[in-house]
N, C-alpha and C positions, 0 to 999 in steps of 0.2 A: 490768434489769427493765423491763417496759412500761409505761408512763405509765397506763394504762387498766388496770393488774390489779396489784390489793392479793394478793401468796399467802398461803396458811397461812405460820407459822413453819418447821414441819414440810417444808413442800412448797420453799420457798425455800433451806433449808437442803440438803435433798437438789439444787436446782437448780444454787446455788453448788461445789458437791461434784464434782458428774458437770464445770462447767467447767474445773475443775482438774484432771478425772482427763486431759480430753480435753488440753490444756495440757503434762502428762508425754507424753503419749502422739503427740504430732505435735511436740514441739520440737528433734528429732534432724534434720528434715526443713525445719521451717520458724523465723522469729521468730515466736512466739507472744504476741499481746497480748489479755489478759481483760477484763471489763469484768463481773465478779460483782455483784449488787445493784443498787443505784443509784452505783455507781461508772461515773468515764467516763476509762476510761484509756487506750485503743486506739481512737481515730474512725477513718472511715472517710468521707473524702470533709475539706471545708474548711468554716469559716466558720457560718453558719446552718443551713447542711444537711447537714451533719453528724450520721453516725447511728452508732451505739454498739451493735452486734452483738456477742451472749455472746463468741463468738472469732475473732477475726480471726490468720489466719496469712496471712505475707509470707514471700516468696522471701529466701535470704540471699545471693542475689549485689547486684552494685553495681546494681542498677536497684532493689533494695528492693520490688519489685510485691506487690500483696497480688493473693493467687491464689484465697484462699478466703475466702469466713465463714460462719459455721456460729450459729445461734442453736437454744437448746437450749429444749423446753417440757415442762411437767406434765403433770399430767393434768388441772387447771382450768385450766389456758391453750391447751390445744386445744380453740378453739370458733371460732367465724366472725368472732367482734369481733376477735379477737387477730390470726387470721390476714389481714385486712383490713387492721389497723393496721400489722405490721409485716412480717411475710409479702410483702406485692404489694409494698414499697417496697424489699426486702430482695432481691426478686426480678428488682427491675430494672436492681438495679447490675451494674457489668461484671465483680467477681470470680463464681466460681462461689459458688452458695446453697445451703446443706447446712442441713436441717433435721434433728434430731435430738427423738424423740419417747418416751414410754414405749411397751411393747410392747403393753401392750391398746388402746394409739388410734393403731396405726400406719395399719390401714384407715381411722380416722376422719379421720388427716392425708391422707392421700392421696384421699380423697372433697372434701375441702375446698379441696385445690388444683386439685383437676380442676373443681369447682363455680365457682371463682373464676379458673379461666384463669392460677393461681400458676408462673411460671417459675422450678422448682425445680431443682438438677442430679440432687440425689440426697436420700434420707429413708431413715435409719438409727433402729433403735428400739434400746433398751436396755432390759435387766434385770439386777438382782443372781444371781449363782452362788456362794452363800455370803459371802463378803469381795468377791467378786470381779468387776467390771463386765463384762458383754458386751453388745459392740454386734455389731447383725446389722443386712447392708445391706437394706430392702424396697421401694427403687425408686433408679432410677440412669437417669434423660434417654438418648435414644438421642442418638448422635453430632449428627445432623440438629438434634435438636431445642438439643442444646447451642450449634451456632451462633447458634442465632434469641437464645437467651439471650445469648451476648455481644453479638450485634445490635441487642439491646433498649435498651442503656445507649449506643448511639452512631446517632440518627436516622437520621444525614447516609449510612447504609450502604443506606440503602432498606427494610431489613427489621424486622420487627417479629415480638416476642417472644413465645414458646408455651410453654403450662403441659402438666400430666398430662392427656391427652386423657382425656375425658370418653363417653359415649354421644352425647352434641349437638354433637360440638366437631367441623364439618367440616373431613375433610383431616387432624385429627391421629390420632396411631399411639394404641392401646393400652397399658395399662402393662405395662414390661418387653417388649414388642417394638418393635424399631424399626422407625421408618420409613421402610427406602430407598425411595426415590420414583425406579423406573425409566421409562422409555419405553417402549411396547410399538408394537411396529413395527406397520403399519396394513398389513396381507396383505388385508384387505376389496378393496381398489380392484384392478380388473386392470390393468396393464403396457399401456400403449397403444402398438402396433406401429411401429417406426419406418417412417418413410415415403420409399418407394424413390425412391434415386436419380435425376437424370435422364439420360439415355444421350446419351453425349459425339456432336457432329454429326462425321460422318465427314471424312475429308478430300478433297478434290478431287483427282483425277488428275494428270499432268501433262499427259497431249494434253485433260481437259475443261477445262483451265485455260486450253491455250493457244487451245482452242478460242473462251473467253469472254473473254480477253483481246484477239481481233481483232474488234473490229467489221464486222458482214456491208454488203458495198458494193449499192450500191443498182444497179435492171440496167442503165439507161443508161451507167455508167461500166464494168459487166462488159463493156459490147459494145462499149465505146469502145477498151478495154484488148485484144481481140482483133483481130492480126494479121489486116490481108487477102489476100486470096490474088493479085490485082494487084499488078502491079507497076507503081512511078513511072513516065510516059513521058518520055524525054529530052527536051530543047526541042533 
């Protein structure tokens, strides 16, 4: 029960009821620990911060993880104080957050968490069918969104936590649609033309090669180097 809300007998009484039905109904799956009333028999977390959610289910292998908690409300504890007090602190732990509501204030729950940015995974409302409880799911976190909520309970990750988008809440999804957040390729810009080549320098011949391999003689050595048509005279 919330430190802030006295229920009816009536309304406590059906509160206690619905934890236990939920208690048969997920113990096949998990260790189920209650916390009906002002009973504190399942914490969650250690020491002074410690908090006492209607249901707490853990995992029953050897790591014992608590995977979920689920806190259940009336119909005079769906209002803004309640979802304030326990709601936003319930929202920001690392198990997933299951709010379980009656059936005529399911839209009120979910106006309230979208009001308040509440990181909830899922909100399930119930009603009686004679003897007999049905719960029916009416909002369940897109995948996306579920990350940001285990993100929420560990800073050191960079990300931070998101409720039921709202109308004001930019960047988040609507309820019941998710939010894949694709890339959309940018075709605006045109392809700038690669830019041609430079054309290889040719190679040089062999006779321009050997041509520029001989230095040209200068003409006093040309006429020096020509043979005259005299000949020596004997002594």
């Amino acid at each position: 029960m919330s430190p802030i809300l006295v229920r009816p007998v009536r309304e406590q009484l059906e509160h206690d009821r619905i934890i236990r039905i939920l208690q048969t109904k997920f113990r096949r799956r998990f260790d189920v620990g209650i916390n009906p009333g002002m009973e504190q028999n399942a914490p969650v977390g250690g020491g002074p911060s410690a908090v006492y959610p209607d249901v707490v289910l853990t995992s029953q292998d050897r790591g014992r993880k608590i995977e979920q908690i689920i806190e259940v409300e009336t119909v005079e504890s769906v209002n803004n104080l309640e979802s304030l007090a326990e709601w936003v602190p319930f929202g920001r732990l690392r198990p997933a957050f299951h709010l379980y509501v009656p059936a005529a204030m399911a839209d009120v729950a979910k106006r309230l968490c979208s009001d308040s940015n509440i990181p909830v995974s899922e909100i399930h409302s119930y009603h009686w069918v004679g003897d007999e409880m049905r719960f029916v799911p009416v909002y369940k976190a897109p995948a996306e969104g579920r990350k940001h909520v285990q993100a929420a309970a560990n800073p050191s990750s960079g990300m931070t936590g998101t409720g039921i988008a709202g109308p004001n809440t930019p960047g988040a999804s609507t309820i019941g649609v998710a939010a894949a957040g694709t890339r959309k390729s940018d075709t605006s810009k045109p392809k700038s033309k690669p830019k041609p080549r430079p054309k290889p320098a040719r190679k040089a011949t062999k006779g321009a090669k050997a041509k520029s391999a001989k230095p040209a003689k200068p003409a006093k050595q040309r006429a020096a180097a020509k043979p005259s048509g005299r000949s020596s005279k004997r002594k």
